[in-house]
C-alpha positions, 0 to 999 in steps of 0.5 A, a space after each residue: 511528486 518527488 522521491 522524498 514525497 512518495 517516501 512520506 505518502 509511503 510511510 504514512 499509507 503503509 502504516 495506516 494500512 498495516 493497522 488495518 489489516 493487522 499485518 504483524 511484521 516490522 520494519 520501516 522500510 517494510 513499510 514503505 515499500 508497502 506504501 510506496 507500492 501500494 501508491 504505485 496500485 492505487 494510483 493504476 486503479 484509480 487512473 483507471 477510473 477518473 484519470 487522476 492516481 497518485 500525483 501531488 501530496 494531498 489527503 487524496 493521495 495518502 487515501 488512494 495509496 493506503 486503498 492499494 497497499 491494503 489490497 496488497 497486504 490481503 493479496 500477499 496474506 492470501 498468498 501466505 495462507 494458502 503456502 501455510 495449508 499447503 505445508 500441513 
């Protein structure tokens, strides 16, 4: 998949997985970058488990990409809560 594909899955599976998450912060590239890594996840565990991350533009990999970039959304909340506790 080439750059201009990892930008769409990006864009795509980062919006999707802001909504889920409701992740209140704004931005295009954000959310990109949140896709695009949260492929970059995804795709590590799910090669982990049938050989077969993030390879192609497919349902598939939109799917596996939005997987990793809510778990990276919950893990840097997680992250900024306990920030937040500690500040108080």
């Amino acid at each position: 998949m080439g750059i201009i594909g990892w930008i769409v899955v990006g864009l795509i599976a980062g919006g999707i997985a802001r909504w889920i998450v409701k992740d209140d912060r704004s931005g295009c590239i954000y959310t990109m970058i949140v896709g695009v890594i949260g492929a970059l996840i995804g795709g590590g565990l799910m090669s982990l488990i049938d050989e077969s991350g993030v390879d192609e533009f497919s349902f598939r990999s939109i799917i596996v990409a939005v997987i990793g970039a809510v778990l990276l959304l919950l893990i840097l909340q997680a992250i900024a809560g306990r920030d937040r506790a500690r500040r108080r």
